[in-house]
Rosetta silent file (secondary structure, phi, psi, omega in degrees, C-alpha in Angstrom):
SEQUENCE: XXXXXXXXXXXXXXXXXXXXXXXXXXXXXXXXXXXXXXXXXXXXXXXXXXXXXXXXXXXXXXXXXXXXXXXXXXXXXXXXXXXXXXXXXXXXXXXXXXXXXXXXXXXXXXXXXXXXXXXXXXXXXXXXXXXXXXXXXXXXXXXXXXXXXXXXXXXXXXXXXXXX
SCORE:     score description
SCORE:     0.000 S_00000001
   1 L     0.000  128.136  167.792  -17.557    2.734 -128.274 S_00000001
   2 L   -72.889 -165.377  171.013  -17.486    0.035 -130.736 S_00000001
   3 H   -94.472   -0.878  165.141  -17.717   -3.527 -129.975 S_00000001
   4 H   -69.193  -60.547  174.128  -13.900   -3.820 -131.747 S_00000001
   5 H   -34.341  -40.952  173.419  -12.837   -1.197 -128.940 S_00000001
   6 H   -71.975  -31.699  145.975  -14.455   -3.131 -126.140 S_00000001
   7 H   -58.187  -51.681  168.133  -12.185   -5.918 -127.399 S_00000001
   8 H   -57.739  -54.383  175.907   -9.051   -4.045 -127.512 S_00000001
   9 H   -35.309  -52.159  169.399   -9.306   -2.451 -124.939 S_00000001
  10 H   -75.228    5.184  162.654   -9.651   -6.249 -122.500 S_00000001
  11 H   -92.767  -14.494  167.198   -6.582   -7.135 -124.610 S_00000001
  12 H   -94.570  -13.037 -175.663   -4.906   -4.399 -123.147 S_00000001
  13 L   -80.635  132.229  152.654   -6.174   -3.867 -119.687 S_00000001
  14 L   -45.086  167.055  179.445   -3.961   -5.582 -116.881 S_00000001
  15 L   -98.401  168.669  175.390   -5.577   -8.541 -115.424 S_00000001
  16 L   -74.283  147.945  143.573   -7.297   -8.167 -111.803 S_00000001
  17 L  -112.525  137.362  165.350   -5.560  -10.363 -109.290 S_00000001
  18 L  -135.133  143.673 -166.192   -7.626  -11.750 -106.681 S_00000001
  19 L  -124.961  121.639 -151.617   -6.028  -13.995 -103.958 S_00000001
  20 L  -104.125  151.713  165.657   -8.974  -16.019 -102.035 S_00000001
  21 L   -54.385  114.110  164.804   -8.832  -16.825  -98.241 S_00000001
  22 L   130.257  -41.465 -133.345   -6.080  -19.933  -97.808 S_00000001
  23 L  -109.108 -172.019 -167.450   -4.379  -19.011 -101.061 S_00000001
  24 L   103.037  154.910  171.176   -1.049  -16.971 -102.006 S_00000001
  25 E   -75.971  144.710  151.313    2.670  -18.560 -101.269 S_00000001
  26 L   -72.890   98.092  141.894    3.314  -19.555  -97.820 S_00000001
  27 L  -103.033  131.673  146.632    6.680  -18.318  -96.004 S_00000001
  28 L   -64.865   77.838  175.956    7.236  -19.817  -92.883 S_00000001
  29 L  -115.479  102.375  170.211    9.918  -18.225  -90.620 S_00000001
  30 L    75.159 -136.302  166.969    9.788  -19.727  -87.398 S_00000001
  31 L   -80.609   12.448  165.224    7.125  -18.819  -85.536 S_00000001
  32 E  -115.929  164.426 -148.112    5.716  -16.088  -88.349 S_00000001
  33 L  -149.467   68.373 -153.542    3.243  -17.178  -91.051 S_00000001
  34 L   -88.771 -177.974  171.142    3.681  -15.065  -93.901 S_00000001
  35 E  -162.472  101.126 -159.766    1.212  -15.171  -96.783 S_00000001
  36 E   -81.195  134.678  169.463    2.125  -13.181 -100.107 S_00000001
  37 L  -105.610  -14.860  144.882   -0.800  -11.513 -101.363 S_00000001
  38 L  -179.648  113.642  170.841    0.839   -9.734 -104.431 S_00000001
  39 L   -27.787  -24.184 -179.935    4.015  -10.621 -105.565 S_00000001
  40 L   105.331   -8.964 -161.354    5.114   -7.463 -106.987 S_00000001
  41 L   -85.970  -22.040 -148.338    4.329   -9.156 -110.661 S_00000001
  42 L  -130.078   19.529  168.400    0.633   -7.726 -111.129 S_00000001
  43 L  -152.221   28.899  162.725    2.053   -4.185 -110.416 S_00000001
  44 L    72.112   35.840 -178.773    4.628   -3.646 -112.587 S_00000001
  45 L    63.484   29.395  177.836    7.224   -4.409 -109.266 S_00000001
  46 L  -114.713   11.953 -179.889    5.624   -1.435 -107.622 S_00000001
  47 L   165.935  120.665 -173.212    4.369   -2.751 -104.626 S_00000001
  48 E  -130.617  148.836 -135.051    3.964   -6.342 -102.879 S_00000001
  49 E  -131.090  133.726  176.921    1.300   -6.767  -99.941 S_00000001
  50 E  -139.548  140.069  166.636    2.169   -9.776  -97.405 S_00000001
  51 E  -120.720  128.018  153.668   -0.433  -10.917  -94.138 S_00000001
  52 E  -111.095  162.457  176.908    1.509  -12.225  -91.694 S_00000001
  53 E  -119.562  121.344 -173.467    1.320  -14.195  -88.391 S_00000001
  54 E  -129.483  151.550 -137.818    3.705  -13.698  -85.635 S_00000001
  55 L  -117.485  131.627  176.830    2.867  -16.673  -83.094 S_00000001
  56 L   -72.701  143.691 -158.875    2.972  -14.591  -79.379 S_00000001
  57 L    86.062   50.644 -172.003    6.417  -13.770  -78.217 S_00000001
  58 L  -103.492  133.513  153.997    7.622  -13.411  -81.691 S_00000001
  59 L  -115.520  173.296 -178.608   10.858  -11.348  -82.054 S_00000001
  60 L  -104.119 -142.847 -173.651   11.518   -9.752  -85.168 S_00000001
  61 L  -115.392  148.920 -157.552   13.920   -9.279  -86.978 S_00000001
  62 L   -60.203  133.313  175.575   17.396   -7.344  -86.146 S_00000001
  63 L   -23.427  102.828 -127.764   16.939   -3.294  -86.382 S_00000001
  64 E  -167.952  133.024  134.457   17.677   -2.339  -90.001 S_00000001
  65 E   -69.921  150.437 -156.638   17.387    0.356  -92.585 S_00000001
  66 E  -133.686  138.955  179.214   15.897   -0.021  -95.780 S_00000001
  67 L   -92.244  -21.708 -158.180   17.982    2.490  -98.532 S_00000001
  68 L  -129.516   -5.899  179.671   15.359    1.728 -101.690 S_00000001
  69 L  -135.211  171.558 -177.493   12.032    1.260  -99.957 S_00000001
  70 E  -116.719  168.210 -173.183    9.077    2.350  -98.001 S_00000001
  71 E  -135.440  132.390  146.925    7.434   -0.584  -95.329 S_00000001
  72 E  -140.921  129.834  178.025    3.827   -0.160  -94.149 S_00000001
  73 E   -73.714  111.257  130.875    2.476   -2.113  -91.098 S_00000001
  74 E   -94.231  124.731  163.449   -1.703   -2.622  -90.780 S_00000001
  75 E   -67.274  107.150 -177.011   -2.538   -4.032  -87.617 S_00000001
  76 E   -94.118  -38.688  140.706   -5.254   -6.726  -87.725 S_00000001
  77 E   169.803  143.346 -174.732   -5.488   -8.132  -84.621 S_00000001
  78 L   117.985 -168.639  175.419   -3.131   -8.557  -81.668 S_00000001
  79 L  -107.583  117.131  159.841   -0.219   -6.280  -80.430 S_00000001
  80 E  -129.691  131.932 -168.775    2.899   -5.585  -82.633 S_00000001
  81 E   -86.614  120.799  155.718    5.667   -4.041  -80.691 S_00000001
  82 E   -99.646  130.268 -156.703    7.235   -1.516  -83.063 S_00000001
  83 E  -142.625   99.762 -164.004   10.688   -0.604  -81.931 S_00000001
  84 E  -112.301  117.341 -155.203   12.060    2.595  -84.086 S_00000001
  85 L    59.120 -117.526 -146.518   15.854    3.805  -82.711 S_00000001
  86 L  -111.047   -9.796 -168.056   15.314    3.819  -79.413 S_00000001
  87 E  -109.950  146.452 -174.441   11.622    4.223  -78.962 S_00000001
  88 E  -103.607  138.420 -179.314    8.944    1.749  -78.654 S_00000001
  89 E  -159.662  107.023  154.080    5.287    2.035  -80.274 S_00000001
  90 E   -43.046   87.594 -179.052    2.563   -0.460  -79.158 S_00000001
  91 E  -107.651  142.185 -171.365    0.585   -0.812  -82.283 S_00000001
  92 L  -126.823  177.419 -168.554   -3.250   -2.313  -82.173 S_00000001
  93 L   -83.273  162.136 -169.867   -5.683   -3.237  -85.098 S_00000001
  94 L    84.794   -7.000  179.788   -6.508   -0.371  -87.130 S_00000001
  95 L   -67.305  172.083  165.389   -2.862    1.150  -86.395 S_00000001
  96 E  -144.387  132.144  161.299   -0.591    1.659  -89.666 S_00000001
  97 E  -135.657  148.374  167.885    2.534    2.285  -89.466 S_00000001
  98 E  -127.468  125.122 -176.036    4.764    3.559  -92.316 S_00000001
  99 E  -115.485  110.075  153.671    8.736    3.453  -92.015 S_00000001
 100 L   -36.853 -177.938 -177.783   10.400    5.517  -94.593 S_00000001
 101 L   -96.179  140.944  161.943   13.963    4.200  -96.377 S_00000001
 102 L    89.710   21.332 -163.625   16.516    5.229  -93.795 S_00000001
 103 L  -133.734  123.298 -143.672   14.661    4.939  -90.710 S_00000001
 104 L   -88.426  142.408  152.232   16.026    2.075  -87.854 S_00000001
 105 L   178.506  171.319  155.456   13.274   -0.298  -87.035 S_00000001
 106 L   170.870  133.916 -133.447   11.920   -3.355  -86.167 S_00000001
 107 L  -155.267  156.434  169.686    8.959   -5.172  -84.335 S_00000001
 108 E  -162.976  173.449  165.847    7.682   -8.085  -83.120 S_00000001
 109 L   -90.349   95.946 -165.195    5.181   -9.795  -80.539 S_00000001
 110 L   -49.393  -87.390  -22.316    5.672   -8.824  -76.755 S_00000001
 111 L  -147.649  165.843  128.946    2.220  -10.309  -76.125 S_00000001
 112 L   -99.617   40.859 -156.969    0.338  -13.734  -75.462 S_00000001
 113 L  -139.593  129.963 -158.587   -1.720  -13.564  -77.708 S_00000001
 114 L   -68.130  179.491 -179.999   -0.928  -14.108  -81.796 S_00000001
 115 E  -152.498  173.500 -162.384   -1.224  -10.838  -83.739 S_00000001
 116 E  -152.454  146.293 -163.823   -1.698  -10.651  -87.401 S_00000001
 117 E  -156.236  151.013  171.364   -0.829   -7.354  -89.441 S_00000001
 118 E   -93.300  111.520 -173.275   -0.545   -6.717  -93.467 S_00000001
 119 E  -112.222  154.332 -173.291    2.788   -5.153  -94.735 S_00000001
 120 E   -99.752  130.280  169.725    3.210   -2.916  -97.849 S_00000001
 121 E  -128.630  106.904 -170.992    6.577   -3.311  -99.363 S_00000001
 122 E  -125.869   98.331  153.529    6.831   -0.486 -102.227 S_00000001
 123 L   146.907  169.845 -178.862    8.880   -1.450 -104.396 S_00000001
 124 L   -84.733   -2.496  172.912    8.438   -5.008 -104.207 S_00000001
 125 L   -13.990  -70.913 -154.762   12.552   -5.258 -103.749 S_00000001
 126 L   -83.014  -18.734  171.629   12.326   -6.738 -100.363 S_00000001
 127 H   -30.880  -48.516  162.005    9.775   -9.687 -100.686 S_00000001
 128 H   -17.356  -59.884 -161.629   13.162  -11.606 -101.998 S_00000001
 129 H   -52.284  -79.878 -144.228   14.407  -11.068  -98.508 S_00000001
 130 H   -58.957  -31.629 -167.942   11.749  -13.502  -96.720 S_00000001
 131 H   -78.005  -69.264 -171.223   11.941  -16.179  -99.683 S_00000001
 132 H   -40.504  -55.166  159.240   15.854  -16.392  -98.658 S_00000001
 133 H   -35.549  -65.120  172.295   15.413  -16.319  -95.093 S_00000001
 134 H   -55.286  -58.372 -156.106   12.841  -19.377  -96.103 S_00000001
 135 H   -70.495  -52.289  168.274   15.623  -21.088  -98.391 S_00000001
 136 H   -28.996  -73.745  171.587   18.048  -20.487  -95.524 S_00000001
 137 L   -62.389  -12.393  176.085   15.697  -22.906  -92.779 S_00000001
 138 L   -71.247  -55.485 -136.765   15.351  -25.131  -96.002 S_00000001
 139 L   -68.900  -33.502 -174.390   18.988  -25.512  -96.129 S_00000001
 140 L    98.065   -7.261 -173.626   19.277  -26.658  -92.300 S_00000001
 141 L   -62.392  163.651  179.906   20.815  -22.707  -91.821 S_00000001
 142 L  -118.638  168.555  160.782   19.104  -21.300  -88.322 S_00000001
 143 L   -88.489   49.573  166.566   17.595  -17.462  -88.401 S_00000001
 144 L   -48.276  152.348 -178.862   20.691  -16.311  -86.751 S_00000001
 145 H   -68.265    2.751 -172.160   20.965  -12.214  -86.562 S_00000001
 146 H  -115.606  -41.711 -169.610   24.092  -12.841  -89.124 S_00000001
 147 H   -60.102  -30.805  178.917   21.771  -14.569  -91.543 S_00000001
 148 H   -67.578  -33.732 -177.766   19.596  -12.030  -91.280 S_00000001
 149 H   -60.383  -41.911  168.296   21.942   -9.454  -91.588 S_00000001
 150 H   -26.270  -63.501 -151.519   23.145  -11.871  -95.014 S_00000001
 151 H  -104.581    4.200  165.414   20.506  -11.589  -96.555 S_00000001
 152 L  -100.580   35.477  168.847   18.647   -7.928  -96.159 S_00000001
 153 L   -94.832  -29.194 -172.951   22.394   -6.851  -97.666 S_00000001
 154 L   -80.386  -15.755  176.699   21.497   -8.384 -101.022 S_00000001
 155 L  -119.367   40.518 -172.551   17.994   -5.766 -101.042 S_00000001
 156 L    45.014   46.428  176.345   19.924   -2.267  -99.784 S_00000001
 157 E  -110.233  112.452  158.792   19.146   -3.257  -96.335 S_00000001
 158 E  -140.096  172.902 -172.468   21.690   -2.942  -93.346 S_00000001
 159 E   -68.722 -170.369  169.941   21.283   -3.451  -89.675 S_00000001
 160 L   -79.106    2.913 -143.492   20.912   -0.283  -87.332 S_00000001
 161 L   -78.310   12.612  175.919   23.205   -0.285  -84.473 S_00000001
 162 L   -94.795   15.663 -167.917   23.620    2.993  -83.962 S_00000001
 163 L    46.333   22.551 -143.526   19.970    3.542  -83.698 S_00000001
 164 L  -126.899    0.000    0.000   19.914    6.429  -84.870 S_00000001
């Protein structure tokens, strides 16, 4: 390899993203503490990575299908109550969970104790969702179950109620 190749080549190579402890946008919904750790922009919108904080006694958000995406959970430390149909799944660190498009779910923290977990959003579609939800409490708007319901309709998101 020349050294003109070794120069084209770093003009052509994506850049690395690295997001340092502290750093990344801050959403705030309520008592969770998200922290995006890649936007979907440094992956061609093919996947965006969030660590969150859900403050114990967290509920989540209402039961919902996702039509266009896949969601994966890492567990980090704490308890996150996974709650898929009708069924319940205690997840601890080192669990993962991955919810397919079309599959009821939704979780939060039974516990008293915070719990802290990474989610995979592939495509990065749904990130959108949390920044609204965030615009929403800017707004003076509450995190009512209708807001929520608002606003995962705009990312091929509806709730569950049949559970099923």
């Amino acid at each position: 390899m020349t050294d003109e190749t070794k120069i084209e080549d770093t003009k052509t190579a994506p850049a690395v993203s690295v997001v340092a402890p502290g750093e990344g946008e801050t959403i705030v919904l309520g008592t969770t503490h998200m922290r995006v750790l890649e936007d979907g922009s440094h992956t061609g919108h093919r996947v965006a990575i969030t660590e969150s904080v859900l403050a114990p006694h967290t509920q989540g958000p209402p039961q919902h299908r996702h039509a266009q995406h896949d969601e994966g959970f890492y567990i980090l430390s704490g308890t996150v109550r996974f709650t898929v149909g009708t069924e319940d799944h205690d997840a601890t660190p080192g669990t993962l969970v991955m919810v397919p498009p079309g599959v009821p779910h939704t979780f939060g923290n039974p516990t008293d104790q915070p719990a802290v977990m990474l989610s995979i959003l592939t495509p990065d579609l749904y990130l959108q969702y949390f920044r609204d939800l965030r615009q929403a409490l800017a707004d003076g708007r509450p995190l009512t179950p209708q807001v929520n319901i608002d606003a995962m309709s705009r990312y091929a998101t509806e709730p569950a109620t049949d559970h099923g």
